[in-house]
N, C-alpha and C positions, 0 to 999 in steps of 0.2 A: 560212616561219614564223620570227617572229623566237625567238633562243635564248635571253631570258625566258621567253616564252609558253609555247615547249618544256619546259623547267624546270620550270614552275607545272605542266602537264600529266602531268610525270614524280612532284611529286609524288601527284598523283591518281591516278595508275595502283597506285602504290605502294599508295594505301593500299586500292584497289580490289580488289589482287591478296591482299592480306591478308586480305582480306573472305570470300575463299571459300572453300567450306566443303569439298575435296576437291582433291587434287594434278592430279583429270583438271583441274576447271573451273578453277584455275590456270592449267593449262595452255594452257586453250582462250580465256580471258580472254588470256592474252599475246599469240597471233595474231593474236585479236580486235581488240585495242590496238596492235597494229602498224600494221595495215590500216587503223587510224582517225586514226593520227599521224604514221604517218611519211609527206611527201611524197612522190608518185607512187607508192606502195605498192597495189597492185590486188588481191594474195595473199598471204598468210603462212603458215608450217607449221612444226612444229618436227619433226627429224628427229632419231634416235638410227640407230646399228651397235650391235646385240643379236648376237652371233654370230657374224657376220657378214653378219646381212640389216640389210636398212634396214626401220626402224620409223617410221610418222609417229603421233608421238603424238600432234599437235592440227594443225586445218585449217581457214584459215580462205579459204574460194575455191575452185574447180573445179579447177584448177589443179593444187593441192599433190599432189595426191593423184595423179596421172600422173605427175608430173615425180620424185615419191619411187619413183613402181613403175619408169620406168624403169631409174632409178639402180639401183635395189638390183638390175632383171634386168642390167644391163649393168655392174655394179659398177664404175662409174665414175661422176664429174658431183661438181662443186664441191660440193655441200652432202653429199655419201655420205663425202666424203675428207676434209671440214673434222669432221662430226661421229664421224669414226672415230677423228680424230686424238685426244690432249687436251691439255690446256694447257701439258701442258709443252715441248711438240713446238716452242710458239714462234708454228702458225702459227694465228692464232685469227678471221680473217676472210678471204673472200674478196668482191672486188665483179668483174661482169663487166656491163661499159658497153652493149654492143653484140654480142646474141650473133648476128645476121647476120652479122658475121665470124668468120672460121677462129679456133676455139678447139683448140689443139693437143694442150692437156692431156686433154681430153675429147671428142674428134673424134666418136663413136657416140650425144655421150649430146646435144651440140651441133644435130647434125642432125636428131635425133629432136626436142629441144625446139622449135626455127624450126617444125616441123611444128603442137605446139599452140600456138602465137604467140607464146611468150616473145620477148621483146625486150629486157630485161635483168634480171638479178636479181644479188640481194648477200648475203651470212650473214656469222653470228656466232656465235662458238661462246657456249654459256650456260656457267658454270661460277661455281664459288663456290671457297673456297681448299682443301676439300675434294673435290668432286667437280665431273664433266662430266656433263654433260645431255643433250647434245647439241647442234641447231642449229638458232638461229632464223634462216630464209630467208624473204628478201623476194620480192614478184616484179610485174612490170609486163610488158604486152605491149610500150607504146612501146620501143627502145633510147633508149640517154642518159636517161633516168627519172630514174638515181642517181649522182649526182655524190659527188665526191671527201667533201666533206660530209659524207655519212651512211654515215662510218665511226663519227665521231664522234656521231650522232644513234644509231645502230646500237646502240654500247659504250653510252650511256646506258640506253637500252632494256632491253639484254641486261644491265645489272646490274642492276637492282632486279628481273629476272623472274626472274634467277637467283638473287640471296635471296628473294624470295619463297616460291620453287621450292623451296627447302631450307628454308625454314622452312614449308612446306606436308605435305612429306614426311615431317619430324621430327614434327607432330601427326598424322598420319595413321599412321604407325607405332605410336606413345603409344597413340592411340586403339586400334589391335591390338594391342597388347601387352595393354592393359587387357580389350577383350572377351575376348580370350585367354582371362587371365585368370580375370575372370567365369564363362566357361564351362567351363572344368575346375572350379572350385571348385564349381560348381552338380553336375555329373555325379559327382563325389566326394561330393557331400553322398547324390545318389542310390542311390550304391552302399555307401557307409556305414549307411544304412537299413534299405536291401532285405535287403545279405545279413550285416550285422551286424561291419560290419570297421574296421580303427582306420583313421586317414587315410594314415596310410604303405603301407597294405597296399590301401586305395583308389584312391591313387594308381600303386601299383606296377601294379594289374590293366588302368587303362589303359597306363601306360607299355608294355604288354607287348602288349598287343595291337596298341597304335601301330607296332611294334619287327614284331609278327610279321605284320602284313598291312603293313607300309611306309604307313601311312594317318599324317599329322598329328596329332601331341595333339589339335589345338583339332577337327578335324575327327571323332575318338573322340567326345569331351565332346560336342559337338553332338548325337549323335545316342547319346549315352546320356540326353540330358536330352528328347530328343524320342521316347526310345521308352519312358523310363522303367526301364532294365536295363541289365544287361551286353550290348551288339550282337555279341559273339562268341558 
């Protein structure tokens, strides 16, 4: 593919990714878009370290979804150690050519992938100058698939997913912040009613019950507006 065509594509991803309407289908639009641009791309997934386990957040192929559970039981394998890392560590890609050959770094997790046919794969860490995402991984059964290239085709990729990414999260937070919102102020209105109390003192009756069963504000409010009362 020539790197106009690429470009003109990158920006319609962009404005694709913008388009939707939650940080999962974000998500799962990036994979998607991987596997649709980049050459020889067969699989894509994006992987996070939560913990310490490996989480795949988006999957696009049969694939992903083995090659992630291996990693995370055998806590090894290029895309568990790139998405564990983060940006500052330096190292923010890996590509591996040909994994029928001896992979040293990852000997367990090597042997186990030649078994469901990977033949090579490549990642990239997502990250904006605040945060890490994790990791968009490529994957094809042929070896040699991804040449030296699509490190560069990769980094394009993995920037616009990863603003998107962050500006996906940033309105979907807003938008919780706001139902939040909403719904304390409704259960306050309830309880100012029912039992005749100023809003400080509405407020505080949740605050305290939140506080003495460990339950969420917004999760209080909810179900003082769906039962109509104090739920204590």
């Amino acid at each position: 593919m020539e790197w106009r065509e690429y470009a003109e594509q990158m920006a319609v991803l962009a404005r694709n990714l913008l388009a939707q309407d939650s940080v999962q289908a974000t998500l799962d639009e990036i994979a998607a878009a991987a596997v649709k641009l980049v050459e020889g791309c067969e699989a894509a997934g994006i992987l996070a370290v939560r913990k310490g386990r490996a989480v795949t957040l988006a999957a696009c192929g049969d694939m992903v979804h083995e090659s992630d559970r291996l990693q995370g039981e055998l806590r090894e394998g290029p895309c568990f150690d790139l998405a564990r890392r983060s940006k500052d560590s330096g190292e923010r890609v890996f590509r591996i050519a040909d994994m029928t050959q001896p992979q040293p770094a990852w000997e367990r997790y090597a042997a186990a992938a030649r078994t469901l046919g990977l033949g090579s794969m490549t990642g990239v860490l997502l990250y904006t100058h605040n945060d890490d995402f994790g990791a968009l991984n490529l994957y094809s059964r042929r070896p040699g698939a991804f040449d030296k290239d699509i490190e560069s085709a990769g980094w394009l990729l993995a920037s616009h997913a990863a603003v998107a990414l962050d500006s996906a999260r940033t309105i979907d937070q807003l938008e919780h912040a706001m139902e939040t919102r909403h719904a304390i102020g409704e259960a306050m209105g309830i309880l100012m009613e029912r039992h005749q109390l100023s809003e400080d003192d509405a407020f505080n009756v949740l605050r305290r019950i939140s506080q003495h069963h460990n339950i969420k504000l917004r999760d209080v409010a909810q179900r003082v507006r769906a039962e109509g009362t104090d739920p204590a």
